[in-house]
C-alpha positions in Angstrom: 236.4 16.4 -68.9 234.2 13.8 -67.4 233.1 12.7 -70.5 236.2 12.1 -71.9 237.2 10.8 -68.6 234.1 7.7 -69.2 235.3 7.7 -72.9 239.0 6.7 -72.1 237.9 3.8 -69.7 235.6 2.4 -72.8 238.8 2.7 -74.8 240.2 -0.2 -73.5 237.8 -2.3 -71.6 239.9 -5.4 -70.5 242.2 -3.1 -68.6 239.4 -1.4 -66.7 238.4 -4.6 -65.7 241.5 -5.9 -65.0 242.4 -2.8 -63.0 239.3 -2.3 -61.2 238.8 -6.6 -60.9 242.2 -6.0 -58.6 241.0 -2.9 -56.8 238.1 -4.8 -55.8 239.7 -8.3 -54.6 241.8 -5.5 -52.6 238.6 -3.9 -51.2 236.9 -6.9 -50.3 239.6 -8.4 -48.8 239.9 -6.1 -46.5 236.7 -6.1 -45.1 236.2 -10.0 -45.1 239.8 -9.7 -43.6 238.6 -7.3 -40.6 235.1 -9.3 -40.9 237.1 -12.6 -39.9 239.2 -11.2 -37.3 236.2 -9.9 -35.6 234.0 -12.8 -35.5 236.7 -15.4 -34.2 237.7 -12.5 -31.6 234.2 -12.3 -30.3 233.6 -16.0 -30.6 237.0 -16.4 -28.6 235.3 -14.0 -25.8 232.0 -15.4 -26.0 233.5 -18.7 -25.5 235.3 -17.5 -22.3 232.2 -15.8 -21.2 230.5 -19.1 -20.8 232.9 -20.5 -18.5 234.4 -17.5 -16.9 232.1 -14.8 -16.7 231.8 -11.7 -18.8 234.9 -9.4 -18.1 235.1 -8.0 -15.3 233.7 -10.6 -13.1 234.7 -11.0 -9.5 233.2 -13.3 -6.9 233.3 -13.7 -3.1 232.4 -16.4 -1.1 229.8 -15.5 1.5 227.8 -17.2 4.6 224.6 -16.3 6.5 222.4 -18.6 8.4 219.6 -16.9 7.3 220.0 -18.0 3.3 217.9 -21.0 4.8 214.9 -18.2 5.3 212.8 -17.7 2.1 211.9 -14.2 3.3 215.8 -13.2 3.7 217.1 -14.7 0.7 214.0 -13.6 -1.6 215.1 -9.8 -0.2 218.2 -10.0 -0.7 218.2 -11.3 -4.2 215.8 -8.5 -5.2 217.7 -6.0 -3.4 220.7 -7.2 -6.1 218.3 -6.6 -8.5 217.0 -3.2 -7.4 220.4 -1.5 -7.5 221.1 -2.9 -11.0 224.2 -4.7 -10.0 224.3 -7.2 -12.6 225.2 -9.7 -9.8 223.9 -13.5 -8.9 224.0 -15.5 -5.9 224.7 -19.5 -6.0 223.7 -20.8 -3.4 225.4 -24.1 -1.2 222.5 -26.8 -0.1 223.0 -27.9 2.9 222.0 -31.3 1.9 222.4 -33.2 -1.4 219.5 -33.3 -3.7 219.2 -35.8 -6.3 216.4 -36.0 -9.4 214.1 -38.3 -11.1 213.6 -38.1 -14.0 211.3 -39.5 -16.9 207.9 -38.7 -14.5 205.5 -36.0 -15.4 202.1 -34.4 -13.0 200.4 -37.2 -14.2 202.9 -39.4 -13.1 204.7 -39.0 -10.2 207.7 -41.5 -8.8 206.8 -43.7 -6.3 208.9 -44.5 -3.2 210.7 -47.4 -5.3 211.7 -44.6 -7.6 213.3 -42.8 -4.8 216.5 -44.7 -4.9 216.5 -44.1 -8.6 217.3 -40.4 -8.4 220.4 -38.8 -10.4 223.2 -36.5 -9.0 224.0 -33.9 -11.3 226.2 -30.8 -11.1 223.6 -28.2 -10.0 223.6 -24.3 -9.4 221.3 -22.8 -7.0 220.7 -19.9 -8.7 218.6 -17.0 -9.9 218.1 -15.4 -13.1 220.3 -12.6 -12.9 223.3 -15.0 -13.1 222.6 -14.6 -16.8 224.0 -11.2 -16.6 227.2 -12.5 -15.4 227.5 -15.8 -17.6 227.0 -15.6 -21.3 224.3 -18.4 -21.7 222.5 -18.7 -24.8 219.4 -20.4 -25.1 219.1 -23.0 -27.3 215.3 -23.9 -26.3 212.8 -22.5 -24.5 213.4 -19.5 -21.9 216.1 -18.9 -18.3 214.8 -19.1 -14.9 211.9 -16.5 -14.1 213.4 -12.8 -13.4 213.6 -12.0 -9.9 210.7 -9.3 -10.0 208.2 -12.4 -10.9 206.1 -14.6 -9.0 209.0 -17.5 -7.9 208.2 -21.1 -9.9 209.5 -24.7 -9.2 211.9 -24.8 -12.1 215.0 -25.3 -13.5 217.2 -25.0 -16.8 219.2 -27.5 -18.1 222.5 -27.6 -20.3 222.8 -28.7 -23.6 224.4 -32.2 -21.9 221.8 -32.4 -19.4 219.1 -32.6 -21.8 218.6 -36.1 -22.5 218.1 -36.3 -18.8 215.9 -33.3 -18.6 214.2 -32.7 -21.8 212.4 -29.6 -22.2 208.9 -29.1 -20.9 209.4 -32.7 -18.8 209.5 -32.4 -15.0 212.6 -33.4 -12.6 211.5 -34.5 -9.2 213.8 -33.2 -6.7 214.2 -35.4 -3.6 216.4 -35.1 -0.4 217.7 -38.0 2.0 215.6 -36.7 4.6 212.5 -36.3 2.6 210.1 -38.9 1.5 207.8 -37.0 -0.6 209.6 -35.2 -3.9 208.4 -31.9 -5.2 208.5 -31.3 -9.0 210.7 -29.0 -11.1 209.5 -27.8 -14.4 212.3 -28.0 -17.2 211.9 -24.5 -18.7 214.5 -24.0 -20.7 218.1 -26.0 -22.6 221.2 -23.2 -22.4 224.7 -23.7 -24.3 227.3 -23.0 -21.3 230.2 -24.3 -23.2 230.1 -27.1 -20.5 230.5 -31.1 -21.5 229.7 -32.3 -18.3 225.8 -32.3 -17.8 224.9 -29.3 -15.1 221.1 -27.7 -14.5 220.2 -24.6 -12.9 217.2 -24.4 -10.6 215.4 -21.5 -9.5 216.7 -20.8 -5.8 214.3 -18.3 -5.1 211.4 -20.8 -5.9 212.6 -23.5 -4.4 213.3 -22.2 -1.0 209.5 -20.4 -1.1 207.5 -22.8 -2.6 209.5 -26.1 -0.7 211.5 -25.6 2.0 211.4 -28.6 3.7 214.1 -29.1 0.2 216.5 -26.1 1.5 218.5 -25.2 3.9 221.6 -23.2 3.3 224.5 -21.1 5.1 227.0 -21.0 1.8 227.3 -18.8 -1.3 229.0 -17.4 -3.9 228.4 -13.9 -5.2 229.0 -13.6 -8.7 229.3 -9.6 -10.0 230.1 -8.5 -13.1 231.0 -5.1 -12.2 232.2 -2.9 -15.0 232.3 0.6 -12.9 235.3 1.9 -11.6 235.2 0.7 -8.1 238.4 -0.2 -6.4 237.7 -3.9 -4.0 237.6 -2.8 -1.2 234.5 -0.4 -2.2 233.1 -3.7 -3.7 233.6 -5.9 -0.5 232.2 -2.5 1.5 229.2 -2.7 -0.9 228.3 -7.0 -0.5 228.8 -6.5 3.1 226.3 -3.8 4.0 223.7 -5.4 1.3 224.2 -8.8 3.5 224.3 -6.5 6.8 220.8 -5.4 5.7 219.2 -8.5 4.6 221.0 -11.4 5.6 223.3 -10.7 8.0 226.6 -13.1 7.7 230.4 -12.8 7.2 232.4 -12.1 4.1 235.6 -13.6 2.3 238.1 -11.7 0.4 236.7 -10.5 -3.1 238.6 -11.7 -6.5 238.3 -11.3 -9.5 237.2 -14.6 -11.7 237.2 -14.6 -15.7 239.9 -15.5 -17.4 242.0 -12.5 -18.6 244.9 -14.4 -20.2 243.0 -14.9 -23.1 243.2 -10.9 -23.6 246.5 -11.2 -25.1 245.7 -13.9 -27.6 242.9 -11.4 -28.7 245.3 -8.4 -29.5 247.5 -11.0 -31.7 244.4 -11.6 -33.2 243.3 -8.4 -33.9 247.0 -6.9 -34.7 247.5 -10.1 -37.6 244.6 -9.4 -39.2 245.4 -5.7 -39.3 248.6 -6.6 -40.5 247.2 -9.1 -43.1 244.6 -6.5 -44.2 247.6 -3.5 -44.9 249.6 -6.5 -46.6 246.5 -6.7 -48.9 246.6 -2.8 -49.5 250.2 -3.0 -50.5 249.9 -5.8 -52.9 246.7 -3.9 -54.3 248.5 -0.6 -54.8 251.5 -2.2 -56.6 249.1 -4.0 -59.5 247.2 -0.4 -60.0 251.0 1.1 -60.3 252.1 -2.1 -62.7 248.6 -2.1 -64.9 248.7 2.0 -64.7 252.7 2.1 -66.1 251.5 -0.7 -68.8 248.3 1.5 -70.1 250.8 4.5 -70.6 253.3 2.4 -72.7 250.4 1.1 -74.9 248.5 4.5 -74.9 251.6 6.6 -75.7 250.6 7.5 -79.2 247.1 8.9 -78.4 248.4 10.7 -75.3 251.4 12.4 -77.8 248.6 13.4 -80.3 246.6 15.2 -77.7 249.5 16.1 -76.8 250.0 17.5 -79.9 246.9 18.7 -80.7 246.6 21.6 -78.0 246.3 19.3 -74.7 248.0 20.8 -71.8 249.9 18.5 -69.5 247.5 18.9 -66.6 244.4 18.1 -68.8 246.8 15.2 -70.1 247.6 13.9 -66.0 244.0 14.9 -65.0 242.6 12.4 -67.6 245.0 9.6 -66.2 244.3 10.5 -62.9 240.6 10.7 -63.3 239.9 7.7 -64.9 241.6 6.2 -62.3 239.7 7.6 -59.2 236.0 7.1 -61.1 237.3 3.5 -61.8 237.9 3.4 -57.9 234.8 4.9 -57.5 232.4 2.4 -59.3 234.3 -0.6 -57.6 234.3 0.4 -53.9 230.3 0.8 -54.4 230.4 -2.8 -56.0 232.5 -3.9 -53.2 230.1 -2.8 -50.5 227.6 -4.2 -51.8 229.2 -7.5 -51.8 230.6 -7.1 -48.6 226.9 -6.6 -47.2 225.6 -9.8 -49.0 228.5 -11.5 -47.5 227.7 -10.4 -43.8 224.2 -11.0 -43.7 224.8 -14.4 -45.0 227.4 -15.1 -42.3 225.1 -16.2 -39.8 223.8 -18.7 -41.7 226.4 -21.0 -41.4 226.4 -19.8 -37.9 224.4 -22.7 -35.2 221.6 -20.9 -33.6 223.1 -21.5 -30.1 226.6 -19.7 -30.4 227.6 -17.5 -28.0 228.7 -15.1 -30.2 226.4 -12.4 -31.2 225.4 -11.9 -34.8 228.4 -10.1 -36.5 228.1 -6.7 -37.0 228.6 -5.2 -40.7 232.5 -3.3 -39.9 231.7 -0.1 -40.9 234.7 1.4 -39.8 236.7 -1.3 -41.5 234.5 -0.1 -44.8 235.1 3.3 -44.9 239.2 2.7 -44.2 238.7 -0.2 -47.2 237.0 3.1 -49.6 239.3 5.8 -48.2 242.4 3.1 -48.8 241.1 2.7 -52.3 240.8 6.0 -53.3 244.0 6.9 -52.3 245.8 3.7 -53.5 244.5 4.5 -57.0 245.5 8.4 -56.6 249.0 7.2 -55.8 249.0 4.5 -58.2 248.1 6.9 -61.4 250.2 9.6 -60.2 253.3 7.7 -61.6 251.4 6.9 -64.8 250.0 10.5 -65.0 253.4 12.4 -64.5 254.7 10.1 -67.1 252.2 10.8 -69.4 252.6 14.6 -68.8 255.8 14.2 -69.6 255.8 12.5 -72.9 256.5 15.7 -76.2 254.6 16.1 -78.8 257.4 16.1 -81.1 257.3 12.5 -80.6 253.6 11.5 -82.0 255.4 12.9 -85.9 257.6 9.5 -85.9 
């Protein structure tokens, strides 16, 4: 049966292509479809990410005099750390620091340069605020993990990087202090900002210079996915600042952007939609081409007929042809699909926020199952009308 199965595609080669050319535009079309709707979904999130925070993120403003105390702060951030809270603390200077620029080791400002410093949007930070912000390095490496020695440093964004190129050194200076203390440039990060912002190292600044900090302000940033209600997340900041840096708390809230969330189920829900719509469409060529073949292959099926062929060997040969046609072309069409997917990130700039796509395996095997059963339904038709045709027929 198989045989004759591969025998009566060769019969008529154009309308195996034709057939199984459809089946795979169907195939492929599916998975690019659910491919497409994937990447601008997580592209959508990763963009919200950067500004927002990854979901859930919730904040609370805090205050403690001793954030000016290197030994406090320092415990407190690696406390943070130690429970695995995927939390960050920026910190409020109590004075405003400005940077010059364009000076190396070698080189250091002089007092004329002093009045040449640049305010920029700065976070006073540590490197666990990564965990909370999605910010992808474009060069270099983020601040120094908390569980390190703490360095002078700082990272800059992607608009901040004319001023502080990568490798260079930013001299931070005070009102109050005459002599400024270097900051090496360690990194350039894609925050999906415009406006030029840098990121210093907190930790390392208020060790390694604090005459340059003083603080009683800060934010805490926590991107808590457990199942905590607030007020177990306000219990939870307030004993961790009871123990180490004993202050006062604000209500907590909860920061990123969830309206987007809605947008993303549209998203997700059209593309679905378009991808079923593609299915459809599919299905009704195999059922046109299928009801064609019969019309044109009438005469050979009425002299099997004729000759001894039951109707089911008649229907199976339809039907068969049908699913090994199906079954050659899905293989074609993952193929395809996987070229397609690993060439995606090519055109893909090396900063984005989104991660690499992810080859949609479940989208795949719905795409083959979908195939299958669109070519078993769409030879039935063909195959009952074939099984139907009498042999008394093939003697006009």
């Amino acid at each position: 049966m198989l045989r004759m199965i591969i025998q009566d595609l060769r019969i008529s080669p154009g309308r195996a292509f034709l057939t199984g050319f459809s089946m795979l535009i169907g195939i492929v079309a599916v998975i690019v479809s659910v491919l497409a709707g994937t990447i601008g979904k997580e592209y959508l999130a990763s963009t919200i990410e950067q500004l927002y925070g990854r979901a859930p993120t919730y904040s609370m403003s805090i205050s403690s005099p001793h954030f000016s105390d290197s030994s406090a702060l320092s415990d407190l951030i690696g406390a943070l750390d130690k429970h695995k809270l995927h939390a960050a603390l920026a910190l409020t200077p109590g004075e405003e620091h400005s940077y010059i620029t364009n000076h190396d080791l070698d080189n250091p400002p002089t007092t004329k340069d002093l009045s040449s410093g640049l305010s920029v949007d700065t976070v006073y930070t540590t490197a666990n605020y990564a965990q909370v912000y999605n910010l992808p390095i474009v060069q270099g490496r983020w601040l120094t993990p908390v569980n390190q020695m703490p360095r002078l440093e700082l990272v800059a964004n992607k608009s901040a990087a004319q001023n502080f190129p990568l490798h260079s050194y930013a001299y931070i200076t005070t009102q109050s202090t005459v002599t400024p203390t270097p900051l090496e440039v360690t990194g350039i990060v894609n925050d999906g900002l415009s406006d030029p912002r840098i990121y210093v190292n907190v930790e390392g600044l208020a060790t390694l210079a604090p005459h340059l900090w003083n603080s009683t302000n800060a934010v805490f940033y926590w991107h808590d996915t457990s199942s905590r209600t607030n007020e177990q997340r306000s219990t939870l900041i307030a004993d961790l600042l009871h123990d180490y840096a004993p202050g006062t708390t604000n209500t907590i809230s909860r920061t990123d952007s969830r309206d987007y969330e809605e947008v993303l189920n549209i998203i997700s829900l059209s593309f679905i939609a378009t991808s079923i719509l593609l299915l459809v469409v599919a299905a009704i060529g195999l059922i046109n081409i299928g009801l064609a073949s019969i019309e044109q292959r009438a005469h050979e099926l009425l002299i099997r007929r004729a000759l001894g062929a039951t109707r089911g060997s008649v229907a199976l040969q339809v039907i068969g042809s049908s699913i090994l046609l199906a079954a050659i072309v899905f293989s074609v069409a993952i193929a395809l699909s996987i070229i397609i997917v690993e060439i995606i990130p090519t055109f893909l700039p090396s900063d984005s926020p989104s991660p690499k796509p992810q080859y949609p395996y479940v989208a795949a095997i719905a795409a083959v199952g979908a195939s299958i059963i669109t070519a078993l339904i769409g030879s039935i038709a063909p195959a009952i009308r074939a099984a139907r045709l009498q042999p008394a027929l093939a003697l006009r």
